[in-house]
C-alpha positions in Angstrom: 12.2 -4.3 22.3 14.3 -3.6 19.5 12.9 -0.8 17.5 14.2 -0.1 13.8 13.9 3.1 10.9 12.2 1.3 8.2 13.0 2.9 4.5 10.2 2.2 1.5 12.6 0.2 -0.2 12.9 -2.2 2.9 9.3 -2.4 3.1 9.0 -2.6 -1.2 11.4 -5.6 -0.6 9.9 -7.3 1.9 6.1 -7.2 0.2 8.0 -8.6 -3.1 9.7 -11.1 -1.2 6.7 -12.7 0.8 4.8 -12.1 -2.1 7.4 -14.6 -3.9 7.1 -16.9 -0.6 3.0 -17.2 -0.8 1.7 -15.2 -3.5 -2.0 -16.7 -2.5 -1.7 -15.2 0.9 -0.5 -11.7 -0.2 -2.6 -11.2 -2.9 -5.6 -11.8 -0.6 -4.2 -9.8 2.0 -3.8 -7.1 -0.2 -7.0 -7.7 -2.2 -9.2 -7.4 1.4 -10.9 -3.9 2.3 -13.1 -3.3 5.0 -15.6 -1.0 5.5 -14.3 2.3 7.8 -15.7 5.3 8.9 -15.7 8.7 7.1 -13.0 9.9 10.0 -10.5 7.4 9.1 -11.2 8.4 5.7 -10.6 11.5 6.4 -6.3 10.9 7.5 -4.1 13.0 6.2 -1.9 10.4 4.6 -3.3 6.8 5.3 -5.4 6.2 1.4 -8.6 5.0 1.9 -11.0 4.0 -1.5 -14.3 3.4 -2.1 -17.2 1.5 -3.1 -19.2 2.2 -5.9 -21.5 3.5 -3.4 -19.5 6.0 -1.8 -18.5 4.2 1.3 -15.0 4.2 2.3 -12.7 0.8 2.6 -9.6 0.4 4.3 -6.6 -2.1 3.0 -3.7 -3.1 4.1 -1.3 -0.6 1.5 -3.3 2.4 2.7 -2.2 1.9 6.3 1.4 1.3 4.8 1.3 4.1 3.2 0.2 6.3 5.8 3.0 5.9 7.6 5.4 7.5 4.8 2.9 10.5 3.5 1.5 11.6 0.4 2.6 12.8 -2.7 0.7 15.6 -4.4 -1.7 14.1 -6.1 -2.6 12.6 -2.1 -1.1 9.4 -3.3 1.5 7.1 -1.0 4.7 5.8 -2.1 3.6 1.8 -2.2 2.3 0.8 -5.7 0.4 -2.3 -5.3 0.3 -4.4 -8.7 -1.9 -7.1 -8.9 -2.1 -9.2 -12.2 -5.1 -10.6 -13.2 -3.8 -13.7 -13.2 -3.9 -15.7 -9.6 -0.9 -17.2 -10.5 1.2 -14.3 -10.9 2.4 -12.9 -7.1 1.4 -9.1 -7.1 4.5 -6.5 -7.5 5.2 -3.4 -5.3 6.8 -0.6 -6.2 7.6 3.0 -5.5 5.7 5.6 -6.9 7.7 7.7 -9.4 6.5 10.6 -8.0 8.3 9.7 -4.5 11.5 8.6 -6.2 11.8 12.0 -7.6 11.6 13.5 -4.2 13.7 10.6 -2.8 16.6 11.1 -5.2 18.8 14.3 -4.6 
């Protein structure tokens, strides 16, 4: 096993470029929620939402996310952008607020 340090920009990179590859595929991917429990909800850093109702979902950016922290405003560093439009592949991007931690 070859283990690697994965920086947000790698993984901001990589979402664009398979969005690019099968924009379909991500934006369903990323689109998806399940239903979780209120302990999972409860992470530190992995973002959970919810329904209208009050009951937390899990995607697949709040797991991302959790593996890089939170801002202060309990917010990751992966911006999800998906455009109304099905056609359009959604965008990632870093939060401005960890690019002004990020830059020195």
């Amino acid at each position: 096993m070859n283990a690697k340090t994965v920086t947000i920009q790698e993984v901001i990179a990589l979402l664009n470029e398979a969005a690019q590859l099968d924009s379909e595929a991500i934006r369903a991917l990323v689109d998806h929620q399940v239903p979780c429990n209120y302990n999972l909800a409860d992470h530190p850093t992995i973002q959970v939402g919810c329904t209208e109702d009050g009951d937390p979902r899990l995607g697949v950016i709040g797991i991302i996310n959790g593996l890089f922290g939170v801002d202060e405003n309990a917010r990751g560093p992966v911006i999800a952008d998906v455009p109304d439009d099905p056609a359009e592949p959604p965008v990632f991007s870093l939060n401005p607020n960890f690019e002004k931690i990020m830059t020195p």
